[in-house]
N, C-alpha and C positions, 0 to 999 in steps of 0.2 A: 818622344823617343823612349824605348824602353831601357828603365835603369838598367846599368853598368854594360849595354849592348856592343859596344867598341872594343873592348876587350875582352868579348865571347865568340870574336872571329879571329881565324888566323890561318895563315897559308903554310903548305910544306911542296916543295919541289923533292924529285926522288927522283932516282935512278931506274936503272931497267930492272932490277934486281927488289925494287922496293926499297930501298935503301934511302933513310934522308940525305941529303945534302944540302939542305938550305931549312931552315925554318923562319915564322916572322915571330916565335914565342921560344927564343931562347930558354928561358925557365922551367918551361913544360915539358920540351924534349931536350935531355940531357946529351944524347951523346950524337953527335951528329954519326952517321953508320948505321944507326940504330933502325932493322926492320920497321917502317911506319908500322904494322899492326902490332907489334908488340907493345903499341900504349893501350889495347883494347882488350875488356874482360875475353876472355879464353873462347866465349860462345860465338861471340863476334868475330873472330879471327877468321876463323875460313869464308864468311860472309865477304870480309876484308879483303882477304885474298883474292877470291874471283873479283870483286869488282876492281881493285888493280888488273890483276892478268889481264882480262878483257878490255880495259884501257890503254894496259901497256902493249896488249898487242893483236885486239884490232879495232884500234884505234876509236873505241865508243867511249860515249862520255857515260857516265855513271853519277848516280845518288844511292845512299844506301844513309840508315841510321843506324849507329853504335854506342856502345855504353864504353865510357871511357876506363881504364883501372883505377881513374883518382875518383871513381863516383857520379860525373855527371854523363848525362846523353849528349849526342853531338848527332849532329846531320852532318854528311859532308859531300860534296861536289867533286868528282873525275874526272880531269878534263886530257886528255892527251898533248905531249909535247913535240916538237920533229926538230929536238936537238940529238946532236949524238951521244953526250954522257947525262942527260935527265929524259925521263919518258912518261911522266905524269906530275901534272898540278893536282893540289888536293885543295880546296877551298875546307876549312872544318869550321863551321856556326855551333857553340852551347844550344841545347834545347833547355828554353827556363822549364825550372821543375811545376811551375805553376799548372803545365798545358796539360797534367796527368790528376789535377782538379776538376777539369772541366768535362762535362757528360758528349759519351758518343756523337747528342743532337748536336751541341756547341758545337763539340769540332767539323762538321758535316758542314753546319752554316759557316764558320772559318776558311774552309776548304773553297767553298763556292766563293764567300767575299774575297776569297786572295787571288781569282782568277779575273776577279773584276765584275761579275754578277753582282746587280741591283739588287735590292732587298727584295722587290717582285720579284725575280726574276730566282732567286734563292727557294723564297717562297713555293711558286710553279714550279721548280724543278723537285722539292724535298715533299711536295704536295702538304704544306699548311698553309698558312694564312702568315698575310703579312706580319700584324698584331704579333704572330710568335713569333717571328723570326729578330721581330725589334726587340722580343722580350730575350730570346735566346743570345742576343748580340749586347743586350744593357747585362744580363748577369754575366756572360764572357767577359765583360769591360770589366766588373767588378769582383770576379776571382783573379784578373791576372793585374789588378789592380794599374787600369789605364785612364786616363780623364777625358776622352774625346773619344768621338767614332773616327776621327782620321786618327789617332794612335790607334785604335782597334784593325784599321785598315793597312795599316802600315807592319803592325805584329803579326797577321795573317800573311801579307806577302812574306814575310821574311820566315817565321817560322811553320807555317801549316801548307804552302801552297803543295799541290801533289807530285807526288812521284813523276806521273805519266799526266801529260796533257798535250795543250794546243800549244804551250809555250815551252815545253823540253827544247833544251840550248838542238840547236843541228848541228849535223855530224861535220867535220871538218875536214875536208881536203887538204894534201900534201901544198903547201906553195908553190906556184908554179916561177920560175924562175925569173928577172925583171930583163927581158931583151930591150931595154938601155941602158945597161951594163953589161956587158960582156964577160963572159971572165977568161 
């Protein structure tokens, strides 16, 4: 498990407005009311903005990374709500500072191991040879300083997996009502 990883996640429920009303890191967002992107450097905000908007209203899920005001990077997850006073989950994950160590290759092979690709199969798709891919995965283990290839497999899902793939969460339909229960 990557040190201090538990308390590099945290949730924010929010309004239709963007507006928090719920956090799970009391500390970090001070004032509940507070527009969620206003915790994000100034470049980031209109980034911010649209992936809300388009969450809060048509109803897609979103990923987007942001550099936070206190200094670190975050990844964070959009997910749409169908309450009537909250209209987006935000899942926000720290990105360790370690992952901006590591060379374009690293991350390339990162990327493929967090989809679940074999070291072959990394290999064939990035067109080298197994041999590098084991070497490009034992220095990745040793700049983000991890002691197994199942840590290494486990920091790739969490932190490198892509934007866009086979496994992007699917879109969510409104609930359809329970006809045994009436109302």
């Amino acid at each position: 498990m990557y040190e201090g990883q538990q308390q590099n996640a945290h949730v924010l429920i929010c309004d239709w407005e963007g507006r928090l009303q719920w956090t799970s890191r009391q500390k970090l967002y001070k004032v509940l009311g507070d527009l969620a992107w206003n915790y994000v450097v100034e470049k980031d905000r209109e980034k911010y903005r649209v992936a809300f908007s388009r969450t809060a209203t048509l109803k897609e899920h979103q990923q987007i990374e942001v550099d936070c005001k206190y200094g670190d990077r975050y990844r964070a997850w959009l997910w749409p709500l169908q309450w009537p006073k909250t209209a987006v989950c935000i899942l926000v994950t720290r990105i360790p500072e370690e992952i901006a160590s590591l060379t374009p290759r690293e991350l390339d092979c990162l990327r493929e191991l967090a989809v679940g690709l074999s070291a072959g199969e990394i290999a064939d798709k990035l067109d080298v040879s197994v041999s590098t891919i084991h070497t490009l995965m034992r220095r990745a283990r040793k700049k983000l300083h991890l002691q197994s290839l199942e840590e290494l497999v486990s920091f790739s899902a969490r932190y490198c997996f892509p934007k866009d793939g086979p496994l992007a969460p699917p879109a969510i339909g409104p609930i359809a009502p329970d006809a045994s229960h009436p109302e």
